[in-house]
C-alpha positions in Angstrom: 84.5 -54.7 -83.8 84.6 -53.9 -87.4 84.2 -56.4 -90.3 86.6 -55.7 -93.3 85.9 -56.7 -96.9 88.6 -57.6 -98.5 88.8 -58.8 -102.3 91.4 -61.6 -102.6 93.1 -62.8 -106.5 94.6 -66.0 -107.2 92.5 -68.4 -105.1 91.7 -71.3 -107.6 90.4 -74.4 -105.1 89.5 -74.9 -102.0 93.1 -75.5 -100.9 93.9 -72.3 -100.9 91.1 -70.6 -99.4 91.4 -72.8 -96.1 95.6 -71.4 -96.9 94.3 -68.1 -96.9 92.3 -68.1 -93.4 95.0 -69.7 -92.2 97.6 -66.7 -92.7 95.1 -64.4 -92.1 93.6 -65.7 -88.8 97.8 -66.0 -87.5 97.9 -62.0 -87.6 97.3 -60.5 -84.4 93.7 -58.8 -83.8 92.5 -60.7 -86.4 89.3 -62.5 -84.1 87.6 -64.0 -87.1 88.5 -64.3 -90.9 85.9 -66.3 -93.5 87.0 -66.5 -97.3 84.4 -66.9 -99.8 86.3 -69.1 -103.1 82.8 -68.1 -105.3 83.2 -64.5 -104.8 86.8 -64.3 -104.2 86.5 -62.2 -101.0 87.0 -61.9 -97.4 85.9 -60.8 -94.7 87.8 -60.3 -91.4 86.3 -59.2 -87.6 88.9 -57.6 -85.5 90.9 -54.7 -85.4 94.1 -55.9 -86.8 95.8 -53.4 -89.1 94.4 -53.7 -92.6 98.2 -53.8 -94.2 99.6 -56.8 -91.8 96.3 -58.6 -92.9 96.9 -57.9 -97.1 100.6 -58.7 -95.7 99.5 -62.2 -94.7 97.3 -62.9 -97.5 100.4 -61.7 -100.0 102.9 -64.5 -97.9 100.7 -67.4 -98.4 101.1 -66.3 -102.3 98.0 -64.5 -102.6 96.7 -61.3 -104.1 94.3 -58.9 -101.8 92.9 -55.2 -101.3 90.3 -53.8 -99.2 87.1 -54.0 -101.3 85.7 -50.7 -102.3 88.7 -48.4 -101.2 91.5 -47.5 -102.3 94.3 -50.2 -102.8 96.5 -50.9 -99.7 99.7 -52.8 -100.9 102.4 -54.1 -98.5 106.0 -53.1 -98.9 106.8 -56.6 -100.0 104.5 -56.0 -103.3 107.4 -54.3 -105.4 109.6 -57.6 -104.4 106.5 -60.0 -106.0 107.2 -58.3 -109.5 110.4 -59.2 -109.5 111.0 -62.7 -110.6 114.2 -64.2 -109.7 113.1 -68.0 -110.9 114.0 -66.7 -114.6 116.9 -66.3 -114.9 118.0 -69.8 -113.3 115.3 -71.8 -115.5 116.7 -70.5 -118.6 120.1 -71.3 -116.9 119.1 -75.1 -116.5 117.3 -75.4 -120.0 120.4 -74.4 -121.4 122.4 -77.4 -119.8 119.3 -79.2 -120.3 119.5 -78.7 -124.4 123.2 -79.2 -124.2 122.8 -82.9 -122.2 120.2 -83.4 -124.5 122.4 -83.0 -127.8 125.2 -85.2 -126.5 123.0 -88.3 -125.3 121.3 -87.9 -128.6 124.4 -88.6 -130.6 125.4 -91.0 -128.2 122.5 -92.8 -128.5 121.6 -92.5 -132.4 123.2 -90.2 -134.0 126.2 -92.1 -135.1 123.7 -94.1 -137.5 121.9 -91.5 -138.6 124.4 -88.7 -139.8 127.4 -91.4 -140.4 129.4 -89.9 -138.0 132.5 -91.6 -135.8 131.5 -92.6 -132.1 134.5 -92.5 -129.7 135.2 -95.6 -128.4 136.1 -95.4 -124.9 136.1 -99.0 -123.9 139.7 -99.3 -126.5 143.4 -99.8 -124.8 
C-alpha cells in the first residue's frame, strides 16, 4: 500500500476538508484518505488511480495535484475554465437595472424631475 501526497487549493474551513475526504474516500481503492486544512494537503493509502482521486477532489469544487511531481489534471480541468455563470448574471443585472429604473420613477421620480405619471386607475 502506498500513501500519496497530494497538495489540495481552495479549502478555506473545515467544511470543506471533511467535503473533500468525503469525495475522495467514494473513489474506489481509495482505503484511507486524511486532509490536513493547515497545510492544505492530503494524503491517501490505497492504490486507486492518482487521476480518479484529483478527479474527485476537482467535483467536490476543489483544486489538487500530486505533491512534488509533475501535475496530473483531469480531463474535466479545461471545462472548470470556462465559466458559463457570466454570461447569464450579466443577463439578469441587465433586467435587474432596467426593473430598477421603472420602479424608481414609479416611486419618486415624478416629484423629482416634474415629469407626468400615467394614471392607470382612470376610465
Amino acid at each position: 500500500m502506498d500513501i500519496d501526497i497530494y497538495n489540495i487549493t481552495g479549502m478555506s474551513c473545515a467544511a470543506c476538508q471533511a467535503r473533500v475526504e468525503k469525495a475522495v474516500g467514494a473513489v474506489e481503492g481509495v482505503k484511507s484518505c486524511s486532509v490536513s486544512l493547515l497545510t492544505n494537503s492530503m494524503g491517501v493509502e490505497g492504490d486507486a488511480d492518482p487521476k480518479s482521486i484529483i478527479m474527485a477532489v476537482e467535483k467536490a469544487g476543489y483544486g489538487a495535484k500530486l505533491s512534488g511531481g509533475e501535475e496530473i489534471t483531469s480531463y474535466e480541468s479545461d471545462e472548470l475554465t470556462i465559466d458559463n455563470e457570466i454570461p447569464v448574471l450579466k443577463r439578469r443585472l441587465c433586467f435587474s437595472v432596467a426593473f430598477l429604473l421603472v420602479l424608481m420613477y414609479f416611486s419618486m421620480g415624478h416629484n423629482m424631475l416634474s415629469l407626468p405619471v400615467f394614471d392607470f386607475m382612470a376610465n
